[in-house]
GUFIVEX-658278 format. One record per residue (C-alpha): x, y, z; residue in one letter. Coordinates in steps of 0.25 Angstrom, whole numbers, padded with zeros to 4 digits, always signed. Example, Ala and Ser with C-alpha at 12.3 -4.5 7.8 and 13.67 -1.06 7.14 Angstrom:
REM GUFIVEX-658278
+0049-0018+0031A
+0055-0004+0029S
This chain:
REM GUFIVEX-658278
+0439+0470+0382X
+0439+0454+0380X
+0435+0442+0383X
+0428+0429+0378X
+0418+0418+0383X
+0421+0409+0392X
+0415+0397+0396X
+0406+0404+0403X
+0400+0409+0391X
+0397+0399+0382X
+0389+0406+0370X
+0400+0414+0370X
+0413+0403+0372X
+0417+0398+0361X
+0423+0387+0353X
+0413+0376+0350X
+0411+0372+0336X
+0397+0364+0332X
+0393+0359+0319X
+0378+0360+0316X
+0371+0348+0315X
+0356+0348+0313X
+0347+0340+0303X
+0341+0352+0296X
+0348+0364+0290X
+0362+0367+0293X
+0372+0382+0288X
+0383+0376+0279X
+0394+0384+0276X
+0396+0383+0260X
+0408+0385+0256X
+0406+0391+0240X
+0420+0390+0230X
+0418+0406+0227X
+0423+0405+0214X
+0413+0397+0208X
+0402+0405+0209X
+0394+0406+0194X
+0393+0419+0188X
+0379+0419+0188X
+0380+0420+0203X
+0380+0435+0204X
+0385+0434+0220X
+0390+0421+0228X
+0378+0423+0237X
+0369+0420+0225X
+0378+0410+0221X
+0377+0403+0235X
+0362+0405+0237X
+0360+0399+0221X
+0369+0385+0227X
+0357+0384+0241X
+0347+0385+0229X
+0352+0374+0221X
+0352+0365+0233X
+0336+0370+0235X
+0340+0377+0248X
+0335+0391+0247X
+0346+0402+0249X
+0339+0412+0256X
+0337+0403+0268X
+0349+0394+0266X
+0361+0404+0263X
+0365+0409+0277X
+0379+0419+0272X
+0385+0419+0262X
+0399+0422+0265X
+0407+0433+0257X
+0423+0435+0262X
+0426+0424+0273X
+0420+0412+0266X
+0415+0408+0252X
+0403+0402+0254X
+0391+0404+0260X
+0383+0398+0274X
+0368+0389+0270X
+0358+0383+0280X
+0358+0369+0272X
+0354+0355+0274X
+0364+0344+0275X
+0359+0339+0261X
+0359+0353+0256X
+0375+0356+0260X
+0377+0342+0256X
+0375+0346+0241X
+0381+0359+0242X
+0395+0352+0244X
+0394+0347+0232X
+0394+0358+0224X
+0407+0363+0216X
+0406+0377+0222X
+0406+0373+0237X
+0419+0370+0245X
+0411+0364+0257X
+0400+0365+0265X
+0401+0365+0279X
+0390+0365+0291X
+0390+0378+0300X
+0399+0379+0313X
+0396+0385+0326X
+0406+0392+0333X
+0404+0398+0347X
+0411+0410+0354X
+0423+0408+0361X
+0439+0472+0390X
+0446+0481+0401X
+0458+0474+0404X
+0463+0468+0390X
+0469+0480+0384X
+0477+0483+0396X
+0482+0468+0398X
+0485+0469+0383X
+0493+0482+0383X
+0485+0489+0375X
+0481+0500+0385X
+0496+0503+0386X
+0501+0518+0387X
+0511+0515+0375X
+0506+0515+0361X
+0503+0501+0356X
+0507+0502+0340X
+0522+0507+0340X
+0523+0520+0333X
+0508+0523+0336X
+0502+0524+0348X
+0489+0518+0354X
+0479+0530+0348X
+0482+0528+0333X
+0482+0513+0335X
+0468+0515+0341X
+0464+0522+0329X
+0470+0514+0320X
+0461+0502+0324X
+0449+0511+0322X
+0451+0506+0308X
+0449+0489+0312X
+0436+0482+0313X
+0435+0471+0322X
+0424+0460+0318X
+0418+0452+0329X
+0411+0440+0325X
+0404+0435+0339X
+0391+0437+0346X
+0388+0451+0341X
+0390+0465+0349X
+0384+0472+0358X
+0384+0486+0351X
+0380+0496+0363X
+0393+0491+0371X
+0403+0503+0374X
+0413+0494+0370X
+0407+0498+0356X
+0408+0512+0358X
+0412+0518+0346X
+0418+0532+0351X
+0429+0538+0344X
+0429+0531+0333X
+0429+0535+0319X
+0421+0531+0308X
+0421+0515+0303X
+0431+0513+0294X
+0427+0512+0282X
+0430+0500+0278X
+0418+0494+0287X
+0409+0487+0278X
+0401+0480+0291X
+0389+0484+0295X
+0380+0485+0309X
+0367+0475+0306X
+0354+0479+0311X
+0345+0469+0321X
+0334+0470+0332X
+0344+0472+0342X
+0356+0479+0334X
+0353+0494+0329X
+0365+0494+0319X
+0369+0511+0325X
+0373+0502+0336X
+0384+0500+0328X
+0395+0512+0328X
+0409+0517+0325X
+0416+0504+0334X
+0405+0493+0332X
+0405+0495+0316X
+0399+0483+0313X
+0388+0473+0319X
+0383+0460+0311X
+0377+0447+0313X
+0377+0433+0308X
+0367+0422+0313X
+0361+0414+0300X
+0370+0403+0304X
+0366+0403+0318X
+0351+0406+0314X
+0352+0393+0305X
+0357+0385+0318X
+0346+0391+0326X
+0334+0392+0317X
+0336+0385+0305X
+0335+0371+0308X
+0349+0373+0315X
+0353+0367+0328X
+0352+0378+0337X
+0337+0380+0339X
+0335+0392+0348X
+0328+0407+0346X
+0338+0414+0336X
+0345+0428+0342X
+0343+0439+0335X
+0351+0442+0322X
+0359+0453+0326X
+0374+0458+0329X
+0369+0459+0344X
+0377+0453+0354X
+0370+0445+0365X
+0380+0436+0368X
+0392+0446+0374X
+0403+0439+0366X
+0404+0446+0354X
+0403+0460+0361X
+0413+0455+0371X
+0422+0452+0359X
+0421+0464+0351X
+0424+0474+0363X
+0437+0464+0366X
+0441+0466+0352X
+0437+0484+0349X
+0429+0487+0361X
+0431+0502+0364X
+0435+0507+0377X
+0424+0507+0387X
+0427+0512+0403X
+0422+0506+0414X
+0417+0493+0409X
+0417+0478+0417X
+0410+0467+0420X
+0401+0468+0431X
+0413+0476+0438X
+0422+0468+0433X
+0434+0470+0423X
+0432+0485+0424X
+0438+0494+0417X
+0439+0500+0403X
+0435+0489+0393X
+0440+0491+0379X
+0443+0480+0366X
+0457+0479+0360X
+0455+0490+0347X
+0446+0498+0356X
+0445+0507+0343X
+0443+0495+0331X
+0429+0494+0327X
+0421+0482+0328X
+0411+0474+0318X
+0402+0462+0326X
+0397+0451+0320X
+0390+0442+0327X
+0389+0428+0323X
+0387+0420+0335X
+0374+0418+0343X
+0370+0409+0354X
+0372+0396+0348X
+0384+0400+0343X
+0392+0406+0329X
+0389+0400+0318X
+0400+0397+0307X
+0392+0403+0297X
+0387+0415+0303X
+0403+0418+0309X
+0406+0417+0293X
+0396+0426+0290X
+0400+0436+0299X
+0417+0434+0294X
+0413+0436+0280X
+0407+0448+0285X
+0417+0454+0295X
+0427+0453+0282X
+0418+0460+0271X
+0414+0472+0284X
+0428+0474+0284X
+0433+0470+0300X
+0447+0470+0301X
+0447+0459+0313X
+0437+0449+0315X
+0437+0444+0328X
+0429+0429+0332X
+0429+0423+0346X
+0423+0412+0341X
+0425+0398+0336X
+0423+0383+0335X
+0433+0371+0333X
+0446+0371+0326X
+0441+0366+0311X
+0449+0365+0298X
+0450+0379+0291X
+0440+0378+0280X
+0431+0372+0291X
+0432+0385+0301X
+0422+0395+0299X
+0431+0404+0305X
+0444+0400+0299X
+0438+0404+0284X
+0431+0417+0289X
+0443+0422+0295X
+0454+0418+0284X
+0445+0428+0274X
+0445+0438+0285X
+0462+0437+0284X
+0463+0437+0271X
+0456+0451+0272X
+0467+0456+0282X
+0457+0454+0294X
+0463+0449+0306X
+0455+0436+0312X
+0455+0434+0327X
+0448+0421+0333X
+0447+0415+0347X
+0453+0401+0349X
+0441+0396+0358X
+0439+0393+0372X
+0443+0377+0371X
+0456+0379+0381X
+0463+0373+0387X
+0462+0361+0379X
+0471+0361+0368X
+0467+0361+0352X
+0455+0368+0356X
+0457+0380+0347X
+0448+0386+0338X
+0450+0397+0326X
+0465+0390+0323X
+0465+0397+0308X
+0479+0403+0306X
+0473+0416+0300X
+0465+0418+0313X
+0470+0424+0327X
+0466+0413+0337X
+0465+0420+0350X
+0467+0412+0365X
+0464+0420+0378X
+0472+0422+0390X
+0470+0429+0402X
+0471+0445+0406X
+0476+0450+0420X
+0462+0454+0424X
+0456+0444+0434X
+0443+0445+0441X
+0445+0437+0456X
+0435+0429+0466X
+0438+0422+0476X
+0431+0409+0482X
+0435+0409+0498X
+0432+0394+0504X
+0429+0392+0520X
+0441+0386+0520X
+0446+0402+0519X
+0451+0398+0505X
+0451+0409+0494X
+0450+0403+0480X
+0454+0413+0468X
+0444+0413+0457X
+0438+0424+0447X
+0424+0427+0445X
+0417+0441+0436X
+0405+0439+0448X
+0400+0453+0451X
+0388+0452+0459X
+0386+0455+0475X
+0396+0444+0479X
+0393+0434+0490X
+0398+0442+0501X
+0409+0435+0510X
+0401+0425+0519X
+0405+0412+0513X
+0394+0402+0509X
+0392+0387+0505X
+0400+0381+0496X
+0396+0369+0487X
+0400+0361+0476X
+0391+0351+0468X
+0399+0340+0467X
+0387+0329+0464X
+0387+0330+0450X
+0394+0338+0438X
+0384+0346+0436X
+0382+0353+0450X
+0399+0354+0450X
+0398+0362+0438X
+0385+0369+0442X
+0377+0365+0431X
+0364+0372+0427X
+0353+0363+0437X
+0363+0356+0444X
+0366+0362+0457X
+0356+0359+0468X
+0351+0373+0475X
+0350+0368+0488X
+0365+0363+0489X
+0370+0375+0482X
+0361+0387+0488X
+0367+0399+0495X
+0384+0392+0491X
+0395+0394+0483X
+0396+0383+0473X
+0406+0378+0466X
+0404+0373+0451X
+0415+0366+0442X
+0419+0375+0430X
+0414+0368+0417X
+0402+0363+0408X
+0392+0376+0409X
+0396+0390+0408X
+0404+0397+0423X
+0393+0406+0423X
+0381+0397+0423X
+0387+0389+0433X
+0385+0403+0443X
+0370+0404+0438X
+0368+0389+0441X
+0374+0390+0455X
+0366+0405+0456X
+0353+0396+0452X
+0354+0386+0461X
+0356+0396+0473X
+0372+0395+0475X
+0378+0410+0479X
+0390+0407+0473X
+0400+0399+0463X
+0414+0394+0462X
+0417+0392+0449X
+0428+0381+0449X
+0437+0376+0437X
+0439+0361+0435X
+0451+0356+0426X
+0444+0360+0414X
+0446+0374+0415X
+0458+0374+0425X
+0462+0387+0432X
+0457+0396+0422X
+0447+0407+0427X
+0437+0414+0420X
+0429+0425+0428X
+0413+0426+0425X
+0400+0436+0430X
+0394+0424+0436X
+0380+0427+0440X
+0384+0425+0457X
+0395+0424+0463X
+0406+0415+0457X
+0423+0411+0456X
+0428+0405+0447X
+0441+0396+0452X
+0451+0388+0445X
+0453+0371+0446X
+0461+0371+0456X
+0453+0382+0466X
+0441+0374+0461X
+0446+0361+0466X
+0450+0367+0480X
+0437+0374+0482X
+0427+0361+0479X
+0438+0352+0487X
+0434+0363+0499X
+0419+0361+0496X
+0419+0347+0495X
+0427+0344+0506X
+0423+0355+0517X
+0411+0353+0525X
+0407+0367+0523X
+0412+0373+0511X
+0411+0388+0509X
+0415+0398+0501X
+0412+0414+0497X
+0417+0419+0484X
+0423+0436+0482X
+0426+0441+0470X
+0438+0452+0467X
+0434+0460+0456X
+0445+0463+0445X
+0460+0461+0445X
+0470+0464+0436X
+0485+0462+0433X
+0482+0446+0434X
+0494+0436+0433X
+0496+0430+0425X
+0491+0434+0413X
+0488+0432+0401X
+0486+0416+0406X
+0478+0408+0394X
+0466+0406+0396X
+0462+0389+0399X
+0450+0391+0390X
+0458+0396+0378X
+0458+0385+0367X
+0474+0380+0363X
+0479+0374+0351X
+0485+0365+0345X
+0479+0371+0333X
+0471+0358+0327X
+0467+0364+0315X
+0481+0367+0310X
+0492+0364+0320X
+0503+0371+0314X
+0496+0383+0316X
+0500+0388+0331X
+0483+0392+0337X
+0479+0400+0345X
+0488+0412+0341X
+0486+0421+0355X
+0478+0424+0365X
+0473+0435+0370X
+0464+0441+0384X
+0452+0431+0384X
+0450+0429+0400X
+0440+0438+0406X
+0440+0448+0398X
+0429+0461+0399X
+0421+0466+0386X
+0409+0473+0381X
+0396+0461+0382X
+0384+0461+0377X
+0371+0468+0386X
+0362+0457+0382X
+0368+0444+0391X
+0373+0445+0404X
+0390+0446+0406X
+0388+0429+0410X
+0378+0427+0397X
+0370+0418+0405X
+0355+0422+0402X
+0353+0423+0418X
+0363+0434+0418X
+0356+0446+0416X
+0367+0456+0419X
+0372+0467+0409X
+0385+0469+0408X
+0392+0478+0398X
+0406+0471+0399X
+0408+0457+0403X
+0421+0447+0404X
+0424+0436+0395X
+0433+0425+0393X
+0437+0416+0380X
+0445+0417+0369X
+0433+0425+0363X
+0440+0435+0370X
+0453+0435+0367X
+0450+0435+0352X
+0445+0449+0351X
+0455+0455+0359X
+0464+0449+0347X
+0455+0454+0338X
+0457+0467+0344X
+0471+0468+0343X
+0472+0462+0329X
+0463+0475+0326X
+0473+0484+0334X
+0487+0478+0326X
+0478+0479+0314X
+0475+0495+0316X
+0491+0495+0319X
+0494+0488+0306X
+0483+0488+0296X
+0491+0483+0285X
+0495+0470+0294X
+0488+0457+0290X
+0479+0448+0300X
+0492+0438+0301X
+0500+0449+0304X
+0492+0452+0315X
+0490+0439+0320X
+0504+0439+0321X
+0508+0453+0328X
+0497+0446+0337X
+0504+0431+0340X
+0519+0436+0340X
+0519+0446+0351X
+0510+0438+0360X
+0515+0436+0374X
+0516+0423+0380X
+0521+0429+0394X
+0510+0434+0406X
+0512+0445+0414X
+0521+0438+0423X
+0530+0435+0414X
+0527+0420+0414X
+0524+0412+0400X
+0509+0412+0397X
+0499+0403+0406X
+0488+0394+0403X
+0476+0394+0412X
+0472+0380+0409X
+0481+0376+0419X
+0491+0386+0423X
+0502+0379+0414X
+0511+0389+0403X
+0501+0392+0391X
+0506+0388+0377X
+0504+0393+0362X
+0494+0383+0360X
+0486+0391+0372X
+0491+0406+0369X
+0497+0406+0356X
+0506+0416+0353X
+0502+0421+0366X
+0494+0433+0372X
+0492+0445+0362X
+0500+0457+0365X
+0494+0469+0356X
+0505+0480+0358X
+0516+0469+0352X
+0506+0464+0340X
+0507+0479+0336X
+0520+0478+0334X
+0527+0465+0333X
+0538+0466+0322X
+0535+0454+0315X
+0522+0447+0310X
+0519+0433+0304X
+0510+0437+0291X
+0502+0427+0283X
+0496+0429+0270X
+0482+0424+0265X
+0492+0415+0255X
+0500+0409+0267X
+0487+0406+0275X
+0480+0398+0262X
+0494+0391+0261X
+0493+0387+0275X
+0479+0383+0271X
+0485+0373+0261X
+0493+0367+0269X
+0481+0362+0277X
+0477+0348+0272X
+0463+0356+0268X
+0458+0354+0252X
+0458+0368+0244X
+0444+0370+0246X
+0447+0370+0262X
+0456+0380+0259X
+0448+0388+0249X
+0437+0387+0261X
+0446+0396+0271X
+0453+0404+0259X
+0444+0407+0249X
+0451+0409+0236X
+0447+0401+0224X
+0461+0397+0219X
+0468+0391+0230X
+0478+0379+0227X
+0485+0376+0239X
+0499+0376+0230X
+0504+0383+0242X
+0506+0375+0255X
+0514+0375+0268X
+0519+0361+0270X
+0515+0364+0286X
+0504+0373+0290X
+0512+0379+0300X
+0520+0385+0289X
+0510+0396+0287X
+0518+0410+0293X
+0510+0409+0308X
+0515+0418+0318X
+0517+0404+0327X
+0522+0392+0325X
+0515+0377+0327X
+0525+0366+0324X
+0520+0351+0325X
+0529+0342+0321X
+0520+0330+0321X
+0528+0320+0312X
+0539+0329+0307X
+0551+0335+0316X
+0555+0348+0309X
+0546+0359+0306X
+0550+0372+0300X
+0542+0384+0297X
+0545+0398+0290X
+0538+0410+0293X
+0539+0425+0290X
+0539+0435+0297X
+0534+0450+0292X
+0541+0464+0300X
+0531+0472+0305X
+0542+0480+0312X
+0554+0491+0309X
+0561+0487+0298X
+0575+0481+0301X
+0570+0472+0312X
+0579+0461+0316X
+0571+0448+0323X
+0579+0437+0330X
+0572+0425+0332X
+0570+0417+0346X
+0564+0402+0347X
+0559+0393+0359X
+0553+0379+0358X
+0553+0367+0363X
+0567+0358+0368X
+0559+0346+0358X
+0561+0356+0347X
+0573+0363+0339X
+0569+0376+0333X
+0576+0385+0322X
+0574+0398+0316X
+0581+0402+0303X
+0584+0413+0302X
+0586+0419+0316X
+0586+0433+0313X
+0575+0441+0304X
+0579+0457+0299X
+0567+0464+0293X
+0572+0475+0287X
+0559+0482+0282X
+0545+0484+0289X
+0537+0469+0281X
+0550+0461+0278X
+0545+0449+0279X
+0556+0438+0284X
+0555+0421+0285X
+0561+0414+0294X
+0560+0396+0296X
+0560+0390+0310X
+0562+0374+0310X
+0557+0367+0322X
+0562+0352+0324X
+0556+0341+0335X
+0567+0336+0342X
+0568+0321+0340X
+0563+0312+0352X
+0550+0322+0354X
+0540+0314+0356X
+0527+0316+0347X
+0519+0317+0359X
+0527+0328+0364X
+0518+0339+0369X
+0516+0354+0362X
+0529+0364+0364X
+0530+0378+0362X
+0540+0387+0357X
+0542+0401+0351X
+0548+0408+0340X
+0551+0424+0342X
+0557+0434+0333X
+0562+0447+0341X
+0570+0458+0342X
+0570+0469+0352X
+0556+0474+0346X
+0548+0462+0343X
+0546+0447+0347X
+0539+0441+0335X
+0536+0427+0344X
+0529+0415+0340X
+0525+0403+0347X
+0529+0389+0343X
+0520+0376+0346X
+0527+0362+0343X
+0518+0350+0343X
+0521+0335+0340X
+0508+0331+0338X
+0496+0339+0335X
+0491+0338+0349X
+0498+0334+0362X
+0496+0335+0375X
């Protein structure tokens, strides 16, 4: 099941990040040196609500959370002055305002193998993997659940493990016995969003209710992508049919809900982490996210490297920022940055002109259809408002009883249809512009509607401006599968370059995030317009918001496989054996513009769960490395102590190159020097006595070497290094643009590959 918000959606499409700035009071996240609480301080709690006293701010209203595991420190609605003098104080690190983040099925487990006859786990077949991952906990922090989905059906299952510590929270709308043996755990979060809305913040509107309750569709979309339970016969509108299931159809899941309508609020996504990790999840999965930031800055960042160090595997979205480059979010080395490509599932229209032309586009509409009589066609070229259909700006009287074409962009695809549906028109072509290129992403408009491409949508709005009597009727095809190519990436998918640390090679895969069918929420329409007052128990998203769980998924699958295997470990069983070939045996595609894709685009490349089970070698990286790398940041030991949280940190340990840390990839820049040489070891997870030989591609501009060639693991954990030196070929000019390579160890089991960027400067064209 899968799929994430597209720009269709925007409460639910993610990737903005807004600093809060108001006049009155403001949440501040305080970071607390933990060590220095007084004695006389039974609890940190205490301690924290006795340092709001001192500054004559009363704790009971001013201290939002205080946080436990993924952060020392605590969350306070505060005045400028207020935070001001807090900083000052020996025991506090920093002080910093509150961030909003916002939000970034039947035919995924097929077109990822999982369905296969064979088993998936060598030496064990699909059945006693299944109920291995009865054991792993998913958390989900998004817009809630929607607990009565059958996606949540808990039949089969035995008891919650018994190391759950999470709970199910009661509120007006949420009876916690909806809760069960799948959906163990259900918990909300919204102090920092109540103090944005209602305490003076920003956001003045009439609060939601406090409740795990999902009324958005995103979080419930994301948890059934991730452990939804197999449910027959489910679809969009007809759409998609099939039997819908998540990734670990028999992991359990634990929502918590941190975002609301205006958005997730750094605080509150802290708050529910710091939970997540003390209830005891094994994954936690975020489709969310702002900007790229420093570390110590990321709200996310420092949640999440807590979460690893207690062996919880991280998975993230990279955002919805593509196709411009540098626009990823959720870069942090210890998280799994997830891109989105596309299935083989497609759902066709057609737009046929009366000039006997048939367009191909795609469209989810499922109402009566305009029958096959062709009617006016018209395109509001007087301004740029009525072109892309703009609430209010198309005239009734010209657009009454046509087909009207509106330029992709500005509003949501959706509200465009109800636009054109308000102002009389029978029907819409949805057409691209440069922006968005040829990529398609189908929708439930609210009347007929295709979507088309650039190059479609320029030929059609030629025809109606230059034919005397433009026509057109539009016809919709239902479901297809077995689509080529696939996967393409998706045009929306943010790309590197990483901003935040260059060295480190982001995003790290991608995974099914185009039109992908999951369980949605019964309290908005599958559009989430408020006109749209159809129920739908499924509906098809796009985004990297679904991609991530599908990761997520899989990461709890390797981790029932191998419990003993530690978050790195999984990342990369995950990155090595991604494939970067489609199903026509071409190199990977990019939407954007129909051009090969790169690894600043798909990473590694597109996740291929039955390999990751078993892929010989694996990269590991130990808390210590990861603070090392830390160090080797130009960050002060109190930013590192932010994200790490040990008291005694020194930073005697440093890599002269961040891209030292032991990464599954590899992102050489060269910037002022010519050679660049970088060890890293590798950990058998196969037979014992395996040989490796090493294979290496890159650029003509670069000279690569691998000593020593060959690696022989004779026991099950050796762990052997090996050094590769990479040298920029004199005359290259500084201005030369990204090249991509690849380094692979294999033999006639495995193919342990990683992929290889080489940039001159931090960002060319």
């Amino acid at each position: 099941m899968a799929s994430m918000a597209s720009s269709t959606f925007f409460p639910s499409f993610i990737f903005l990040v807004l600093c809060l700035t108001v006049t009155a009071k403001k949440t501040y996240i305080v970071h607390m040196k933990h060590q220095d609480k007084p004695l006389s301080f039974e609890t940190h709690h205490d301690w924290y609500s006795s340092s709001l006293q001192s500054l004559s701010a009363a704790p009971d209203e001013s201290l939002l959370y205080s946080y436990d595991s993924a952060f020392n420190g605590f969350a306070a609605s505060l005045d400028p002055e207020q935070a001001e003098a807090l900083s000052k104080s020996d025991s506090v690190l920093g002080v910093y305002e509150d961030t909003v983040y916002n939000l970034h099925t039947t035919r995924t487990p097929q077109f990822l193998g999982l369905d296969s006859e064979f088993g998936l786990w060598e030496g064990h077949n699909t059945q006693q993997l299944e109920q291995a991952s009865r054991d792993v906990i998913i958390g989900v922090l998004d817009t809630g659940v929607w607990p009565e989905s059958k996606s949540f059906d808990d039949s089969g299952l035995p008891v919650i493990p018994a190391k759950w510590r999470g709970e199910c929270e009661s509120a007006p709308d949420f009876n916690p016995k909806l809760c069960n043996k799948k959906l163990i755990g259900a918990r909300s979060f919204s102090k920092g969003y109540h103090m944005a809305t209602g305490g003076g913040g920003i956001y003045k509107k009439d609060r939601e209710i406090e409740s795990p309750r999902d009324r958005d569709g995103h979080g419930t979309h994301t948890a059934s992508t991730a452990a939804g339970s197999h449910v027959g016969n489910a679809s969009l509108l007809g759409y998609a049919s099939g039997t819908a299931r998540g990734m670990a159809t028999h992991a359990r899941v634990a929502a918590y809900k941190v975002c609301w309508e205006t958005g997730c609020f750094g605080s509150d996504i802290l708050a529910g982490m710091d939970r997540a990790i003390q209830d005891g999840v094994d994954v936690l999965s975020l489709s969310l996210g702002g900007g790229s930031a420093p570390y110590y800055r990321d709200t996310i960042a420092i949640g999440a490297f807590t979460a690893m160090e207690k062996g919880i595997f991280v998975s993230c979205s990279a955002g919805n920022s593509g196709p411009t480059k540098a626009s990823l979010a959720n870069v942090a080395p210890w998280i799994m940055t997830v891109g989105a490509g596309t299935l083989d599932r497609d759902f066709p229209a057609y737009a046929v002109l009366g000039n006997k032309v048939r367009y191909n586009g795609v469209s989810l509409y499922s109402g009566q259809g305009m029958g096959k009589n062709p009617v006016g066609l018209v395109y509001s070229k007087d301004s740029s408002s009525s072109n892309l259909c703009l609430t209010g700006s198309l005239d009734p009287a010209l657009v009454r009883g046509k087909v009207v074409i509106c330029d992709r962009g500005t509003n949501a695809r959706v509200e465009k249809g109800a636009v054109v549906r308000d102002a009389g028109g029978v029907g819409m072509i949805l057409a691209n512009t440069a922006v968005s290129g040829e990529e398609l992403v189908a929708d439930s408009h609210l009347l007929p509607a295709v979507a088309v491409g650039r190059k479609v949508g320029d030929l059609i709005r030629e025809y109606a401006r230059s034919d005397p009597n433009p026509t057109a009727a539009l016809v919709f095809g239902g479901t297809v599968l077995d689509v080529k190519p696939s996967p393409v990436v998706a045009a929306f998918s943010s790309r590197g370059p990483n901003m935040v640390t260059p060295q480190i090679l982001k995003p790290d895969v991608i995974g099914p995030g185009v039109n992908i069918l999951a369980a949605w929420s019964e309290a908005i329409g599958p559009t989430g317009l408020p006109k749209d007052t159809r129920k739908t128990m499924f509906n098809i998203m796009s985004g990297t918001s679904m991609s991530c769980p599908h990761i997520s998924g899989l990461a709890a699958l390797i981790k029932a496989a191998h419990p003993e295997w530690s978050p790195s470990a999984i990342k990369s069983a995950l990155m090595t054996t991604a494939y970067t070939q489609d199903n026509t045996n071409s190199s990977l595609h990019d939407a954007a513009d129909g051009s090969l894709s790169n690894p600043w685009a798909h990473g590694a490349g597109h996740v291929d769960p039955q390999k990751a089970l078993s892929p010989g070698l694996v990269y590991d990286i130990s808390t210590e490395e990861y603070i090392t790398f830390l160090c080797s940041l130009d960050y002060t030991i109190d930013h590192v102590k932010t994200i790490v949280k040990h008291p005694n940190i020194t930073c005697s340990r440093k890599f002269k190159d961040p891209g030292e840390l032991n990464y599954p990839s590899f992102s050489v820049l060269f910037g002022d020097k010519r050679v660049v040489r970088y060890t890293r070891e590798l950990t058998n997870v196969g037979p014992a006595m395996s040989v490796y030989k090493v294979a290496y591609n890159g650029p003509s501009t670069v000279g690569i070497s691998v000593r020593p060639s060959t690696l022989t693991f004779r026991t099950v954990g050796e762990k052997k290094r090996y050094t590769v030196t990479f040298v920029a070929k004199r005359g290259t000019s500084p201005t030369a643009k990204p090249e991509f390579g690849s380094i692979v160890w294999g033999n006639a089991r495995n193919q342990v590959k990683s992929p290889v960027s080489f940039s001159w400067t931090l960002l060319s064209d």
